[in-house]
C-alpha atoms as one frame of an Amber mdcrd trajectory, in Angstrom:
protein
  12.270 -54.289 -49.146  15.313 -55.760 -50.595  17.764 -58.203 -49.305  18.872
 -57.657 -45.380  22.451 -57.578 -44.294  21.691 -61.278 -42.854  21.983 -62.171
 -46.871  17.994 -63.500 -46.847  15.735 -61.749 -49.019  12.225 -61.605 -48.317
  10.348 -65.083 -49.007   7.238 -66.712 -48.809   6.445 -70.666 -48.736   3.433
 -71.917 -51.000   2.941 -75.511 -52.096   6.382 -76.520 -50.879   7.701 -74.006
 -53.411  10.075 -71.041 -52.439   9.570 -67.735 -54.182  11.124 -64.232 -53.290
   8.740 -61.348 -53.137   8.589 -58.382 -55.321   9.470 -55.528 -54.078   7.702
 -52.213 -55.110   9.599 -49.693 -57.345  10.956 -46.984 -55.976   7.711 -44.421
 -56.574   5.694 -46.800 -54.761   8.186 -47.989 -52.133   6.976 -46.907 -47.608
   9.089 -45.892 -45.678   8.103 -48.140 -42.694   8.856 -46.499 -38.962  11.063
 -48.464 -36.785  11.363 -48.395 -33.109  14.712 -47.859 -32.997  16.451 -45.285
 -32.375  20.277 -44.597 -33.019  23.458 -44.652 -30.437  23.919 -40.785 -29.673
  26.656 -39.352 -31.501  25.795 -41.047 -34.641  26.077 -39.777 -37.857  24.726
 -41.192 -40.921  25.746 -40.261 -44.230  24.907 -42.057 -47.419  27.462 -41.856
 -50.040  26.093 -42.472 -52.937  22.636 -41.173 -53.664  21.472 -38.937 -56.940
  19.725 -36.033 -58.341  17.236 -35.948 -61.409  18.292 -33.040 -63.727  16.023
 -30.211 -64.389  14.484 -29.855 -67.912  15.885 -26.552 -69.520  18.714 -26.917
 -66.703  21.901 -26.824 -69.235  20.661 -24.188 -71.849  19.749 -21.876 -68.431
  23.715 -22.372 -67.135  25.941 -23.185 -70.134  28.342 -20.302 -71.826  26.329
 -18.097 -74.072  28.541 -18.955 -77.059  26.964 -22.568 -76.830  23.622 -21.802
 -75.982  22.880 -23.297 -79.397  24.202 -26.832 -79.363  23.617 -27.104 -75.504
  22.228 -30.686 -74.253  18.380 -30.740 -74.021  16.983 -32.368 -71.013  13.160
 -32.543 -71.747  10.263 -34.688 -70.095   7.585 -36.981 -71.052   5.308 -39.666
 -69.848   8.016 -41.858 -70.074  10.639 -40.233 -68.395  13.449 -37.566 -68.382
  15.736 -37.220 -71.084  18.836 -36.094 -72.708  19.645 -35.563 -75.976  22.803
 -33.456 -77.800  24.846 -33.670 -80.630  22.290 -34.850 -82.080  21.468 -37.828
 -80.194  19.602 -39.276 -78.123  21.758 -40.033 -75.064  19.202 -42.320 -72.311
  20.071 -45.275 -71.568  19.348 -48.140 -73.840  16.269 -50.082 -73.389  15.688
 -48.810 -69.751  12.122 -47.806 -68.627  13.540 -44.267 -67.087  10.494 -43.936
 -65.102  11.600 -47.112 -62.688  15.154 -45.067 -61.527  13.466 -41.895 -61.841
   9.886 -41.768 -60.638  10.837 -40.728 -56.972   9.755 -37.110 -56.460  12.572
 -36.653 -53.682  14.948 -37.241 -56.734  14.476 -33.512 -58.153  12.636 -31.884
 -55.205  15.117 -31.126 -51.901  12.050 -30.945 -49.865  10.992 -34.146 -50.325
  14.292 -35.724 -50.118  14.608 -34.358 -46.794  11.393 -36.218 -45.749  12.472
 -39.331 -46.979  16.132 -39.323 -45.931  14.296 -38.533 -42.262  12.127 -40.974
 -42.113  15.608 -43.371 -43.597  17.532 -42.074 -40.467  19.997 -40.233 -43.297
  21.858 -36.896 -42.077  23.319 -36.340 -45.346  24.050 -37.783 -48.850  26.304
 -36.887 -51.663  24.646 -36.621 -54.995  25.598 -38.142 -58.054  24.915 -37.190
 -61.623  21.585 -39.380 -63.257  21.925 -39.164 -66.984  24.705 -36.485 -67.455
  27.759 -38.560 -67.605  26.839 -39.944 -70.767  28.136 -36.180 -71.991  31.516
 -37.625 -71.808  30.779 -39.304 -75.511  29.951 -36.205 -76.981  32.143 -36.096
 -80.110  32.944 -31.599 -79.441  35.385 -31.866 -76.307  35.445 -28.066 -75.859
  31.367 -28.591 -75.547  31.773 -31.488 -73.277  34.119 -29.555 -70.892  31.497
 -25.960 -71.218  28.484 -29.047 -70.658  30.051 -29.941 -67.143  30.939 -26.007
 -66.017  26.774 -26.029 -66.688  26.005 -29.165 -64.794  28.187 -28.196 -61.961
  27.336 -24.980 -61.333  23.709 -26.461 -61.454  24.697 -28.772 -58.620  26.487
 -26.582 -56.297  22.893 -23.977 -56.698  21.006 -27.497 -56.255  22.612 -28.819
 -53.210  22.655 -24.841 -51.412  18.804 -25.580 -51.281  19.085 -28.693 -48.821
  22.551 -27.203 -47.001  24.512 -29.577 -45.003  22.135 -32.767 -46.167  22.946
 -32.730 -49.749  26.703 -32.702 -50.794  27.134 -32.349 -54.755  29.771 -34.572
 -55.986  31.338 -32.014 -59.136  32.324 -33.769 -62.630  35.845 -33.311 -63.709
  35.795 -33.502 -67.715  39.720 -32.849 -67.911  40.439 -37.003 -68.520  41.026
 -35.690 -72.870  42.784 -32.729 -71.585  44.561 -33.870 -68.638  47.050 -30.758
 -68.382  44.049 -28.626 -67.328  43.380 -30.592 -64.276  44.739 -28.247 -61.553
  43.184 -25.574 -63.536  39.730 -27.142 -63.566  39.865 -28.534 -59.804  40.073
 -24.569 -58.858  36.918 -24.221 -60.277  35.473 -27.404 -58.727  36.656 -25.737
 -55.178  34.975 -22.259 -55.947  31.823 -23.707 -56.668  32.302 -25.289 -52.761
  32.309 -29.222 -53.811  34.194 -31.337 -51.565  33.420 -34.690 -53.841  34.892
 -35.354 -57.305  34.370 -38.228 -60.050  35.549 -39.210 -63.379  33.911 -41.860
 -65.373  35.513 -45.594 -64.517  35.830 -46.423 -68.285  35.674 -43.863 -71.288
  36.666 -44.491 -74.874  40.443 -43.852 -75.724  41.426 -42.890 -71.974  44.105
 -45.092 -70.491  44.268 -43.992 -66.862  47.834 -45.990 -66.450  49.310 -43.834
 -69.182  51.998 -41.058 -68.971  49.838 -38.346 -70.494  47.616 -38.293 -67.500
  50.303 -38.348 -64.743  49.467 -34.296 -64.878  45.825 -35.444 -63.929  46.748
 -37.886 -60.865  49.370 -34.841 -59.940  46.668 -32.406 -59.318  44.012 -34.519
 -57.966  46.763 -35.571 -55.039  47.762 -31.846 -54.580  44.275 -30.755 -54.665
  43.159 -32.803 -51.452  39.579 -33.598 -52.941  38.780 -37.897 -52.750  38.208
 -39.027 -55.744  35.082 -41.155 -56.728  34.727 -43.690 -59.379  30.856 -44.810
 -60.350  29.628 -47.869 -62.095  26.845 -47.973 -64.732  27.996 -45.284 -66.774
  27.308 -46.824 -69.770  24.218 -49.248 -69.543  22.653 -51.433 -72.324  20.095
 -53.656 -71.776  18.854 -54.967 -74.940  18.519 -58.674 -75.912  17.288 -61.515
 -73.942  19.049 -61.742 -70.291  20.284 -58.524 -71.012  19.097 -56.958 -67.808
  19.464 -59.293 -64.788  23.252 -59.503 -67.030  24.361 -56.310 -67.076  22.935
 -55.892 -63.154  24.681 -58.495 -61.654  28.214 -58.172 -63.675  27.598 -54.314
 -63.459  27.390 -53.994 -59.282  30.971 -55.739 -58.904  32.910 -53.990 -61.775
  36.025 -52.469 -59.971  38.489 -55.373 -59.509  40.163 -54.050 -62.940  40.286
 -50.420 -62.318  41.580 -51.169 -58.677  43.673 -53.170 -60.407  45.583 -51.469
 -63.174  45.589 -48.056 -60.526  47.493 -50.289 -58.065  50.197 -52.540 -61.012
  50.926 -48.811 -62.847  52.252 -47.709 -59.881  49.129 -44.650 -60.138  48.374
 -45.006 -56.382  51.751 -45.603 -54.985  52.948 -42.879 -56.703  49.900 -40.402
 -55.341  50.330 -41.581 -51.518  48.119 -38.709 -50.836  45.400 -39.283 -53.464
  41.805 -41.019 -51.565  39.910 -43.391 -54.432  36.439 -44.271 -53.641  34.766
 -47.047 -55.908  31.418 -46.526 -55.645  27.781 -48.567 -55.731  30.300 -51.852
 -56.800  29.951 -53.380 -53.249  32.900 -54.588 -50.565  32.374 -58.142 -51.281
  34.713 -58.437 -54.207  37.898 -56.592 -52.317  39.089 -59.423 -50.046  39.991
 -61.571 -53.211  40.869 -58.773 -55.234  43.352 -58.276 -52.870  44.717 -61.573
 -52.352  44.894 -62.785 -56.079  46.817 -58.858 -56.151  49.441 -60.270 -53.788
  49.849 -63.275 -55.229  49.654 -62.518 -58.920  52.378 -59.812 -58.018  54.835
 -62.346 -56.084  54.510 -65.017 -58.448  55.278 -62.561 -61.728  57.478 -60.178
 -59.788  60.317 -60.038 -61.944  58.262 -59.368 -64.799  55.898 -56.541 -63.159
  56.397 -53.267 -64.697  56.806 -50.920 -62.361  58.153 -53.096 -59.446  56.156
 -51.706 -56.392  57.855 -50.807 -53.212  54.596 -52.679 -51.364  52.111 -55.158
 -52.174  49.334 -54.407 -53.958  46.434 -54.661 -51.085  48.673 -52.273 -49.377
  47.551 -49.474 -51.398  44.068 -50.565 -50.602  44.459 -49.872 -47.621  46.182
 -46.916 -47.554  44.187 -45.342 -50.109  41.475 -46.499 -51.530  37.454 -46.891
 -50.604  34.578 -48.758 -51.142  30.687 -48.113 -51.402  28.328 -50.311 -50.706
  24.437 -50.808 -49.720  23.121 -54.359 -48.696  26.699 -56.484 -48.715  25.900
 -59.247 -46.247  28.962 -60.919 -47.351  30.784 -57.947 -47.172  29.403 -57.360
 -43.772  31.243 -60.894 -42.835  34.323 -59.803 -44.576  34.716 -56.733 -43.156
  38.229 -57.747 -40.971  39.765 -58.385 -44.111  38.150 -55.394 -46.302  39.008
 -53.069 -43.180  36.079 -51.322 -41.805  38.040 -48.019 -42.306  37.659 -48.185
 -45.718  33.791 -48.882 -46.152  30.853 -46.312 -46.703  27.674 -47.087 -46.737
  25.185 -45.463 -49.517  21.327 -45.637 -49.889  21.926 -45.266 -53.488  18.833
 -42.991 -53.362  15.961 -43.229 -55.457  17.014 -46.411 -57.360  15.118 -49.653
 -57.622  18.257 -51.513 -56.019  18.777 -48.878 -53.451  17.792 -49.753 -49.823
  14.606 -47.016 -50.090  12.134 -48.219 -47.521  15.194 -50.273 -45.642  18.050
 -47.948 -44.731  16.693 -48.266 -40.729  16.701 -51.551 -40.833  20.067 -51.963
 -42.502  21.374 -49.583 -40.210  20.008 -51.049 -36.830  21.605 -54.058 -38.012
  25.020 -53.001 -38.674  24.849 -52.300 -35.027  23.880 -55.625 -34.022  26.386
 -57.028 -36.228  29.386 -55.199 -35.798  31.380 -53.764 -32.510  29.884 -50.316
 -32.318  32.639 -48.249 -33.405  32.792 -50.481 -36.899  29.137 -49.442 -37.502
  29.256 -45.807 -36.560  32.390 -45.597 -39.073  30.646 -47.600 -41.993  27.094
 -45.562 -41.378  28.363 -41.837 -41.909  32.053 -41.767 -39.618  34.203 -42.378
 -42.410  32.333 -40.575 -44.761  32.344 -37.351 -42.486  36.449 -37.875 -42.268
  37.035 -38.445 -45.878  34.896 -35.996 -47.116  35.331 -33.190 -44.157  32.043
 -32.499 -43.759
């Protein structure tokens, strides 16, 4: 169990000393069975969950011209992994085995069990160790890497239809005039979900070279998803409980410089989803927004038409799992834009929890808030 959405984690009392309870990984995590059963009508969709890639996965779908240099994914005791150019590309100083030991996470079969026994109707899968392909130093073998992973996916997900909803890489952000191009592609594989990674080297998402990009995302209809943790060290003392607890509340400066370039009000159509960061850091995101913008106005290049929260609102998304401050905010954060995730199989997902979590958004929220945040919203935005 991890922390409820009433903001107490699990404790015990010894000695007149406080301590919080572990709480198993995810391999060894129940799935306890709660007596509750959902409103009718009720969808619930988590919207950010993720899939283990198969060993032997990218040399079996890449071009045949780069069938040599293709990414190895390989096993071991320790773990899956992924190596090209190279390099070894897993994540430094992680034990793989504690985001990756769920079985579900690479067998459909057994996702399906758990996301029953979680109360989940669907959940839209995210990449676990491919986006650190976007470093690769060949672009033209990044770009032919992701036509390998996504065509992967899209076979992947047709084994669980309707439950498991790929969400496609777009690797355009070096070559952004090939956007509409790629998107096509994206579409004929059947996605309905899109991300690009929140910060790669030498992309500046506010410049004029990737206007083409935010053009044909907006004409393409597909939301957009931004993920954190792309790029995760953990070495050094502190380095872990660090990078976790800066790294789950990173999106107050991508928000940011989409809303002050004028990216989002000039893409009125274009959905943003920032995703696994939480919904507790929006409220003051957007107020310091506001204010920053009325007390600098004169100087803010481009003047907006709007405030900045208003293209929150209009526009833009948040995930989140266990948020009991978010939960409080939610009047402010607008329950609208809120989807709820599992973040399936990770140690800081809600595995083992999602009922509970769930049955409690309905006894802290008016009903219709709840059914929206649980799987409504996600079902609108995503048109599934």
């Amino acid at each position: 169990m991890s922390a409820s959405s009433t903001g107490k984690l699990p404790t015990s009392i010894s000695n007149d000393t406080i301590s919080v309870n572990k709480i198993a990984w995810p391999v060894d995590r129940e799935i306890p069975k709660l007596e509750w059963e959902l409103p009718t009508g009720v969808r619930v969709i988590s919207s950010d969950d993720h899939i283990l890639e198969a060993p032997g996965m990218y040399e079996d779908y890449i071009a045949p011209k780069y069938k040599a240099v293709a990414p190895k994914v390989w096993k071991d005791e320790t773990g899956t992994h992924l190596e090209c150019e190279g390099r070894n590309l897993d994540s430094i100083g992680q034990k793989l085995l504690l985001t990756q030991g769920r079985p579900g996470m690479a067998d459909p079969i057994l996702r399906a069990k758990d996301y029953d026994a979680e109360l989940v109707d669907a959940g839209f899968i995210f990449a676990q160790v491919s986006m650190a392909l976007f470093t690769l130093e060949d672009k033209n073998l990044m770009i032919a890497c992701y036509d390998a992973y996504n065509e992967w996916l899209a076979n992947e997900c047709a084994r669980l239809p309707g439950r498991m909803y790929g969400v496609a890489v777009l690797p355009t952000i070096y070559a952004p005039e090939n956007t509409a191009e790629y998107i096509q592609k994206i579409k004929n594989w059947g996605f309905k979900a899109m991300q690009i990674p929140s910060n790669p080297k030498d992309v500046w998402y506010n410049g004029s070279r990737w206007e083409p990009m935010w053009d044909a995302i907006e004409e393409s209809g597909l939301p957009l998803s931004f993920h954190i943790g792309e790029n995760p060290n953990y070495r050094g003392k502190g380095a872990l409980g660090t990078f976790l607890t800066t790294g789950f509340q990173p999106f107050r400066r991508l928000w940011a410089l989409l809303t002050f370039s004028g990216v989002l009000e000039r893409h009125p159509a274009m959905n943003i989803i920032f995703t696994e960061g939480g919904i507790s850091w929006v409220p003051a995101a957007l107020y310091d927004a506001d204010k920053t913008y009325l007390q600098f106005e004169s100087e803010m290049r481009p003047q907006l038409a709007q405030p900045p929260s208003y293209y929150w609102h209009r526009q833009c998304f948040a995930t989140f799992m266990d948020d009991p401050s978010g939960i409080k905010l939610i009047d402010d954060i607008g329950f609208e834009k809120v989807l709820w995730s599992v973040d399936y199989p990770h140690p800081e997902s809600t595995l083992g929890e999602s009922a509970a979590l769930i049955k409690s958004f309905f006894e802290d929220l008016p009903s219709e808030q709840a059914s929206a945040i649980v799987g409504g919203n996600a079902a609108k935005l995503w048109n599934i």
